[in-house]
GUFI-902343 format. One line per field, with one value per residue: x negated, y, z of N, C-alpha, C in turn; chain; residue number from 1. Coordinates in steps of 0.001 Angstrom, whole numbers, plus 500000, padded with zeros to 6 digits. Example, Ala and Ser with C-alpha at 12.3 -4.5 7.8 and 13.67 -1.06 7.14 Angstrom:
<atoms>
n_px c(486810  487150)
n_py c(494310  497750)
n_pz c(507800  507080)
ca_px c(487700  486330)
ca_py c(495500  498940)
ca_pz c(507800  507140)
c_px c(486800  487100)
c_py c(496700  500030)
c_pz c(507800  507870)
chain c(A  A)
resi c(1  2)
</atoms>
This chain:
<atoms>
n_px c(499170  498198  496125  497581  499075  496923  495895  498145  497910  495074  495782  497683  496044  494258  495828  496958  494708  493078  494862  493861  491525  489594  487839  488319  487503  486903  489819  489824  488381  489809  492109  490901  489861  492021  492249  491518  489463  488159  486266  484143  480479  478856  477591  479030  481644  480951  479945  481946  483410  481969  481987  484326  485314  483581  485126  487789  486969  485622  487402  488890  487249  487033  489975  489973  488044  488742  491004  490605  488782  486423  483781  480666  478527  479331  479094  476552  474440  475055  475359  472571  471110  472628  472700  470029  469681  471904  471337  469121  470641  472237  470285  469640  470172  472837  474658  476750  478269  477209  477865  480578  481252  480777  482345  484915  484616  484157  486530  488335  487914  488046  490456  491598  490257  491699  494622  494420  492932  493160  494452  495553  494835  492945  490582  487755  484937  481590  479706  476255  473154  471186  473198  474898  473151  472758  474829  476112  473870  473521  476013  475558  474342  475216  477513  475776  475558  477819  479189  480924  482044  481810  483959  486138  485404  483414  485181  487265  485613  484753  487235  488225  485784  486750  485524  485985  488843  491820  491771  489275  488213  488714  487559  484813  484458  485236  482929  481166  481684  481519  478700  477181  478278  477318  474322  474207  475202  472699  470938  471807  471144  467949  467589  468619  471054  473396  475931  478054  481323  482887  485293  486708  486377  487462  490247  490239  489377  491582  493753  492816  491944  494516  495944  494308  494989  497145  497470  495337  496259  498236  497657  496019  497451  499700  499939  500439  499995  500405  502130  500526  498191  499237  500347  497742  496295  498008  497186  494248  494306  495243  493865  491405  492174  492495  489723  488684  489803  488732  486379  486522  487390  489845  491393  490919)
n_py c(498796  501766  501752  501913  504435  505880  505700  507208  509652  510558  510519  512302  514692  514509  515227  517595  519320  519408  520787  523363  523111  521890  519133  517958  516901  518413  517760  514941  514203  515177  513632  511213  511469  512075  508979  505854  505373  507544  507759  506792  506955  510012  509841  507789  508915  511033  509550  508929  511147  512116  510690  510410  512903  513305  512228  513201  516326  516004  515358  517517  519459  519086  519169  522066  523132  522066  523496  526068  527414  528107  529391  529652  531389  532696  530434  529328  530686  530185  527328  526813  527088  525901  523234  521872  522701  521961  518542  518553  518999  516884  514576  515457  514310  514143  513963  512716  515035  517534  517243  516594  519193  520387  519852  520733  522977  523539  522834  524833  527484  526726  525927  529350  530508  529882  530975  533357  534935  537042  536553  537660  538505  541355  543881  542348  542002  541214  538870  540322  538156  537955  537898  535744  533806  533610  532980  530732  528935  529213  527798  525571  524090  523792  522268  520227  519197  518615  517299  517746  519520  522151  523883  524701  527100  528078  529066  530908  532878  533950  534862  536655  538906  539753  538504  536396  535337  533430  530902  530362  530920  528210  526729  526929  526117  523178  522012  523223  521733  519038  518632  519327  517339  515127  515454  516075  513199  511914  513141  512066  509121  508661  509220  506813  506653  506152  503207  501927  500749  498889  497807  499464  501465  500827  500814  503696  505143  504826  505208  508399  508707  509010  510728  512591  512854  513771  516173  518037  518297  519128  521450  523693  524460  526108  529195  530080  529140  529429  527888  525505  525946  526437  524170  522766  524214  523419  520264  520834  522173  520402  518434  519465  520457  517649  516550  518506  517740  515110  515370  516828  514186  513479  512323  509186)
n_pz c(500000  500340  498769  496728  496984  497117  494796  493130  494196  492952  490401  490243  491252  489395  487124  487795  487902  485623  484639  484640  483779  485121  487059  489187  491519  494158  494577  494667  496830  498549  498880  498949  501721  503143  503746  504876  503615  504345  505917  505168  504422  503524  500913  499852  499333  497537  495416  493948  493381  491681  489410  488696  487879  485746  484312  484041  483562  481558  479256  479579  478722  476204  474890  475548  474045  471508  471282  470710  472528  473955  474801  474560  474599  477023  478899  478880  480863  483091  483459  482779  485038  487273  486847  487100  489946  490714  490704  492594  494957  494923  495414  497881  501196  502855  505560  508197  510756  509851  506982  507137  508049  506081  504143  505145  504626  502681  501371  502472  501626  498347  498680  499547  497713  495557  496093  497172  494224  492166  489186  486718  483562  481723  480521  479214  480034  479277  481936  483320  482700  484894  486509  486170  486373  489072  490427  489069  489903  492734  493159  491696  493533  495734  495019  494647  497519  498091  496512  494437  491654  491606  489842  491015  492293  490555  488744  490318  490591  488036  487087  488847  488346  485974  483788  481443  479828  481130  479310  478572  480836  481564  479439  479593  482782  482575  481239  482788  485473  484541  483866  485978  487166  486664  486776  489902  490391  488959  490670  492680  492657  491858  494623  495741  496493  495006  495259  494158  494323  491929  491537  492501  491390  488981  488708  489982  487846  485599  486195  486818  483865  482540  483767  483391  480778  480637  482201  480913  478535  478640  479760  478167  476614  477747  479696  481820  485570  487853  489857  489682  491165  493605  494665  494662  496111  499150  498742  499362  501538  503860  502955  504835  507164  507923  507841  509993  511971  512163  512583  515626  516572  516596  514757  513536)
ca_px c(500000  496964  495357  498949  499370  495468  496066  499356  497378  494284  496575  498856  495024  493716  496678  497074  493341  492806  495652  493126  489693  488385  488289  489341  486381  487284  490891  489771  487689  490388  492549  490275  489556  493087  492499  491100  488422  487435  485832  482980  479585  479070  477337  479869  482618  480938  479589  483317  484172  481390  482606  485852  484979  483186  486553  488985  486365  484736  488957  489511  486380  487900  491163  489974  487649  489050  491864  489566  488667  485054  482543  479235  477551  479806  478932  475058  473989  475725  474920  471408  470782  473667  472449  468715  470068  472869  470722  468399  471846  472715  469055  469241  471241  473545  475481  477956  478895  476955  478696  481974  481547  480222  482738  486132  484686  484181  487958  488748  486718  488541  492090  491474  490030  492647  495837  494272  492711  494431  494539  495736  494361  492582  490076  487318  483661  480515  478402  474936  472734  470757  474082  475607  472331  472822  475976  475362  472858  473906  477079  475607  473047  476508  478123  475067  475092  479049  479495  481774  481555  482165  484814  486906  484546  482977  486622  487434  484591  484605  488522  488170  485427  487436  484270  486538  490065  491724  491554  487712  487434  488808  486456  483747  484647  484981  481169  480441  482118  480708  477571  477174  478677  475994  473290  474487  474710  471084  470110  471611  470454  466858  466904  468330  472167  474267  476164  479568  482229  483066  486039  487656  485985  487990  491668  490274  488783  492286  494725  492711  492280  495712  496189  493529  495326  498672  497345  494411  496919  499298  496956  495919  498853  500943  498915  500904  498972  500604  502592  499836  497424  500064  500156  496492  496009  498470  496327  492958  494999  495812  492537  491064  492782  491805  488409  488281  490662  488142  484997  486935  487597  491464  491758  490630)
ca_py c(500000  502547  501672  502392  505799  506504  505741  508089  510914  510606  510646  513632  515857  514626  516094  519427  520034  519224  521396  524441  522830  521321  517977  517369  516724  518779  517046  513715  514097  515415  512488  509973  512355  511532  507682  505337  506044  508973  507278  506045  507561  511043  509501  507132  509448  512169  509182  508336  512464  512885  509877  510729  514558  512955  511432  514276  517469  515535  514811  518959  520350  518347  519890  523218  523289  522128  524361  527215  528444  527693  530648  529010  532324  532589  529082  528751  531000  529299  525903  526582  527463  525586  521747  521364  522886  520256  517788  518677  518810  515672  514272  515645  513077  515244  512798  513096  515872  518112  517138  516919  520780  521665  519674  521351  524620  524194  523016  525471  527889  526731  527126  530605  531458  529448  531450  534600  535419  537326  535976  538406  538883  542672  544196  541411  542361  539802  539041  540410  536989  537573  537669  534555  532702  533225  532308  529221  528128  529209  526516  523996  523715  523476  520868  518670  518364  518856  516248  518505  519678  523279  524407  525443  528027  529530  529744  532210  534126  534672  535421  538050  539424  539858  538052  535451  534867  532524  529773  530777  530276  526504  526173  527080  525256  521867  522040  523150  520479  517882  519182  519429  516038  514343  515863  515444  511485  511576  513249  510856  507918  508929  508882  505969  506815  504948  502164  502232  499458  498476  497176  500347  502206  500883  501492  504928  505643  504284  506533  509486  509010  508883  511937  514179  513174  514735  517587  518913  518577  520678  523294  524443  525208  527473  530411  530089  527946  529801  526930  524283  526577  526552  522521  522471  524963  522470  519910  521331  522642  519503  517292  520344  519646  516012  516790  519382  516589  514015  515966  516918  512868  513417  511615  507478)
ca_pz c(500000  500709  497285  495678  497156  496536  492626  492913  494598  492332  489199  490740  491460  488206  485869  487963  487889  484272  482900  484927  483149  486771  487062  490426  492772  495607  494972  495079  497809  499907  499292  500164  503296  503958  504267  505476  502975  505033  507426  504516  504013  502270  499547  499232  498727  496625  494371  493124  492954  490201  488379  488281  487485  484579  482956  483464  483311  479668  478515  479547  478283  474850  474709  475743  473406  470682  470730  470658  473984  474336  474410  474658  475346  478288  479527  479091  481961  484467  483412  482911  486262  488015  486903  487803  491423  491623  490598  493948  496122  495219  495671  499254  502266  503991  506474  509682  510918  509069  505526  507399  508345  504926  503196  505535  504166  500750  501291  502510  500520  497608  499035  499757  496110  494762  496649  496924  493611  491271  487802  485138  482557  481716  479924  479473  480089  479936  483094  482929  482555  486251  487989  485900  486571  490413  490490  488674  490815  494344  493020  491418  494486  496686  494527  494234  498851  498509  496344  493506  489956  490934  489035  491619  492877  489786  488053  490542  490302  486137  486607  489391  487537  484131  482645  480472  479790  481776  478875  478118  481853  481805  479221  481082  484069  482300  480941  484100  485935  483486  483625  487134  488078  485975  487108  490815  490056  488560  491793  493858  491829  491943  495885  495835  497584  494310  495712  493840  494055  490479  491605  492867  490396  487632  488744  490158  486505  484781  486856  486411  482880  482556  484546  482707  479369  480656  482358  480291  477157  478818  480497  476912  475474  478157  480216  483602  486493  489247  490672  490024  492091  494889  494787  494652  497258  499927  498973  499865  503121  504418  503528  505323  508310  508193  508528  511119  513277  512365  513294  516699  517756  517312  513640  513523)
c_px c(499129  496711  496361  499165  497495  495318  496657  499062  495838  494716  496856  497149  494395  494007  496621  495943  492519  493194  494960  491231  488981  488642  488348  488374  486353  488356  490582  489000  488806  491404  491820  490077  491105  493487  491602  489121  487140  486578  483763  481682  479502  478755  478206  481136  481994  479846  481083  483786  483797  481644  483720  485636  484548  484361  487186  487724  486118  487057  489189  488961  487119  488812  490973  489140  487783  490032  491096  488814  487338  483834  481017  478103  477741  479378  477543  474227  474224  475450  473556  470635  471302  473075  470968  468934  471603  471923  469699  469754  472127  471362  468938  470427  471450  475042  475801  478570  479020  477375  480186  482177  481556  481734  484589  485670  484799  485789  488726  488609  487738  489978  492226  491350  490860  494353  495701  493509  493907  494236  494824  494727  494224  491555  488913  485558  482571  480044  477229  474416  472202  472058  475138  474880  472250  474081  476160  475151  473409  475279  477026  475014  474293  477245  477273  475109  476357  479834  480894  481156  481113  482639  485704  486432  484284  484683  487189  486727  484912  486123  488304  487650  485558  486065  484956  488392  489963  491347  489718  487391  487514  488170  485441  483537  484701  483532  480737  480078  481471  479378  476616  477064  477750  474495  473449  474581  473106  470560  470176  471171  468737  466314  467717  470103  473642  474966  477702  480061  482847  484606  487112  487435  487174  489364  491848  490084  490360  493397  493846  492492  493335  496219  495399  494403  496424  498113  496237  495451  497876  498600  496649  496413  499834  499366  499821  500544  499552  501006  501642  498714  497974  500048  498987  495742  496725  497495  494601  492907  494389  494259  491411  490811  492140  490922  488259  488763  489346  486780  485527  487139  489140  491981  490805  489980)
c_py c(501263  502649  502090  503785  506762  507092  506945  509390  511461  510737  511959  515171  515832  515407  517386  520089  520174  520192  522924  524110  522371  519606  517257  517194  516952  517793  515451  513140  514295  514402  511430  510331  511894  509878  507132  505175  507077  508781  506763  507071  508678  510416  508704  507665  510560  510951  509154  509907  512817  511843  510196  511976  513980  512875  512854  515649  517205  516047  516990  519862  520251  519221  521156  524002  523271  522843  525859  528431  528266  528696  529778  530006  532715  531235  528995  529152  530481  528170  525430  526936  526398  523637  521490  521426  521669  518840  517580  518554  517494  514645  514101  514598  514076  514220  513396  514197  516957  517895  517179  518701  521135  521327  520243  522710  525037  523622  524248  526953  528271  526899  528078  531086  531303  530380  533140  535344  535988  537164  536464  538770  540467  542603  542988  541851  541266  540012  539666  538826  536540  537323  536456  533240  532514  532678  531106  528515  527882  527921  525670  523495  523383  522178  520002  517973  518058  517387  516006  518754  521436  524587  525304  526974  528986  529578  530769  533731  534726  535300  536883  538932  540002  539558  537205  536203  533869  531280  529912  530504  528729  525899  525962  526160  524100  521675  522027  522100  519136  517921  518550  518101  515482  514394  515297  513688  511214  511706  512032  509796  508008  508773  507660  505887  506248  503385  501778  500603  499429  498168  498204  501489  502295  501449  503677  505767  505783  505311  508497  510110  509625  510773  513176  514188  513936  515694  518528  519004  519839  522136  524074  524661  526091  527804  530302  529389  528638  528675  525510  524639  526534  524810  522372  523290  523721  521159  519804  521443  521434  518718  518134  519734  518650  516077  517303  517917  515509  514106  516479  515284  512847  512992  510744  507988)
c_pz c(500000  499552  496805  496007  496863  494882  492859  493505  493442  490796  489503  490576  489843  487006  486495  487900  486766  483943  483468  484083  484467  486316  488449  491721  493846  495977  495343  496330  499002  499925  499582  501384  503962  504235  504918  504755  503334  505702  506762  504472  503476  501330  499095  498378  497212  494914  493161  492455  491721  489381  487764  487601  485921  483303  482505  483024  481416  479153  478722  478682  476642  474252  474395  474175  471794  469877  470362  471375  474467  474241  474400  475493  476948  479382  479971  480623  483214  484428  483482  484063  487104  488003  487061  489524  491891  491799  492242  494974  495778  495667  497672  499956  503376  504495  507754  509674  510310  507257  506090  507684  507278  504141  503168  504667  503290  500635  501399  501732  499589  497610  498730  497952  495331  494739  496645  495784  493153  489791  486906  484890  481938  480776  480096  479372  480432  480739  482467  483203  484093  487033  487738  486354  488187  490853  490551  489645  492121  494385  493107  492646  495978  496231  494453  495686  499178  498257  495101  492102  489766  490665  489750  492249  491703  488940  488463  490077  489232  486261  487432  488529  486195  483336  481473  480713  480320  480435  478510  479675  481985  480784  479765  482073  483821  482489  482002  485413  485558  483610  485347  488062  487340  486357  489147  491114  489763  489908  493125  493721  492307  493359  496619  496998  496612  495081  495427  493632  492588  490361  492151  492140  489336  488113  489453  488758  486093  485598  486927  485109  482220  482750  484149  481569  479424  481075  481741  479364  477394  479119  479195  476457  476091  478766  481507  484534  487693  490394  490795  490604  493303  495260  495249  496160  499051  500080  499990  501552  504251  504480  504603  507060  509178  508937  509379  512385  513621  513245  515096  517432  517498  515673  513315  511759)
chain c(A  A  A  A  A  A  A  A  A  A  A  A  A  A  A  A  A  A  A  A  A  A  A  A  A  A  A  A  A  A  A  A  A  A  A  A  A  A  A  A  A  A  A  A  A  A  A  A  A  A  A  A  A  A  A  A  A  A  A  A  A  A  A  A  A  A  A  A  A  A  A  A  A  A  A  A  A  A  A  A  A  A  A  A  A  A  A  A  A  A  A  A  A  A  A  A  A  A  A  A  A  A  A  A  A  A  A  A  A  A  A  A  A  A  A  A  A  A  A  A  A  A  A  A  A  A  A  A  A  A  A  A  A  A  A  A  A  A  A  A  A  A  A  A  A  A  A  A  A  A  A  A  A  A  A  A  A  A  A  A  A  A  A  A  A  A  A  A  A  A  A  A  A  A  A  A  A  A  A  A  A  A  A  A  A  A  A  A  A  A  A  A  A  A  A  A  A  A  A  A  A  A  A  A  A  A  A  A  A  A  A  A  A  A  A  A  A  A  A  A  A  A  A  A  A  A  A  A  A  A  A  A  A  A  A  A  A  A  A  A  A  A  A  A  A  A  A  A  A  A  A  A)
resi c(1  2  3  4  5  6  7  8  9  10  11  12  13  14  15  16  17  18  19  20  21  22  23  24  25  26  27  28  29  30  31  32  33  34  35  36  37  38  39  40  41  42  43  44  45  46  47  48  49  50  51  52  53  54  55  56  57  58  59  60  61  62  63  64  65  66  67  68  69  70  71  72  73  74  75  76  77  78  79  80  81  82  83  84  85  86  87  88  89  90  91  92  93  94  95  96  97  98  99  100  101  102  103  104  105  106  107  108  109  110  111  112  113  114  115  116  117  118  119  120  121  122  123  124  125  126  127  128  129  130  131  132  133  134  135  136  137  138  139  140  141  142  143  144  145  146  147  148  149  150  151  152  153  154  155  156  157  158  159  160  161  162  163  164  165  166  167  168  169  170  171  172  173  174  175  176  177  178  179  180  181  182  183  184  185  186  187  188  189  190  191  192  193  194  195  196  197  198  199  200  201  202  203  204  205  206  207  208  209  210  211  212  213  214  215  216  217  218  219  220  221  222  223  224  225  226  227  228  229  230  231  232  233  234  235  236  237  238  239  240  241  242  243  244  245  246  247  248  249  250  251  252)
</atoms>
């Protein structure tokens, strides 16, 4: 029963985080945070987040891109900074308490940017390159100990900033995502913190496939995300929560 509501939460984060260009990482992290799951290793959990990130972020970047929302020039600075520094965060072994603090915050974190940005669309001005390449970095170097792609973080940023349009940002944020979670796997690979079940792999892969193909298809074709920012935001809330409870002694 656990595994059946895992699928049905990992499907549910996969489509609402696609049809924004993320591919879910924070989300899937915070539902396993809500099981019994929670209880496993950091590396264990943030190996499955960048797998998964892999499926739906690659299936969004796709969509996004192909419809015609892909700047490149907008993308590079951030990526070329952002994935040698994940690559070192995921490299590094950040365990107990200390990943349970980091990982309530970047929950929470992302709540916050998620509920309180503001999202229209205005006059659109590029970053300068030094302040895309710190950006980047200071991210990816968070998602490689976090155990994320991201997306949820710099998407705010470029929107506040009127650096993109929102669909030029969920380009962005795929690549980034994609990018990110790959490099974060290499790092952890390399020191040797890989140890993935194959066997929970696949039905986690096969429900989020699933779940990027419906919600990246849709996110590219309307411009409204308000209400699947409000979903996504509850989410975040709640696995939030979890953690703080768990790191207090008062959640098994």
């Amino acid at each position: 029963m656990e595994l059946a509501l895992v699928l049905i939460g990992l499907f549910l984060v996969a489509m609402l985080y696609s049809s924004v260009g993320h591919g879910g990482g924070s989300g899937y992290l915070a539902v396993l945070s809500l099981t019994s799951y929670g209880v496993a290793q950091a590396f264990w959990l943030k190996q499955y987040a960048w797998s998964l990130n892999l499926i739906v972020a690659g299936l969004a970047f796709w969509h996004y891109h192909r419809a015609g929302h892909h700047d490149a020039r907008l993308t590079l600075p951030f990526v070329a900074a952002s994935v040698p520094l994940a690559a070192l965060g995921g490299y590094m072994r950040v365990e107990g308490d200390v990943y349970d603090i980091l990982l309530t915050l970047a929950l929470l974190a992302a709540a916050w940017r998620l509920l309180a940005g503001r999202w229209g669309e205005g006059e659109i001005e590029s970053p300068d390159l030094p302040k895309a390449a710190a950006v980047g970095g200071g991210i990816g170097l968070a998602s490689g100990v976090i155990g994320i792609g991201g997306g949820v973080f710099l998407s705010p940023v470029i929107m506040l900033n009127r650096w993109a349009t929102a669909k030029q940002t969920a380009a962005t944020a795929a690549l980034f995502i994609w990018l990110n979670s790959l490099a974060g796997l290499t790092g952890a690979g390399l020191s040797g913190q890989i140890d993935m079940d194959l066997g929970l792999l696949g039905p986690f892969a096969a429900v989020v496939l699933l779940g990027g193909l419906v919600g990246s298809r849709y996110g590219s074709e309307v411009s409204s995300q308000d209400s699947i920012r409000r979903l996504l935001v509850v989410v975040l809330c709640v696995a939030a929560v979890r953690r703080i409870l768990g790191v207090m002694g008062l959640w098994p």
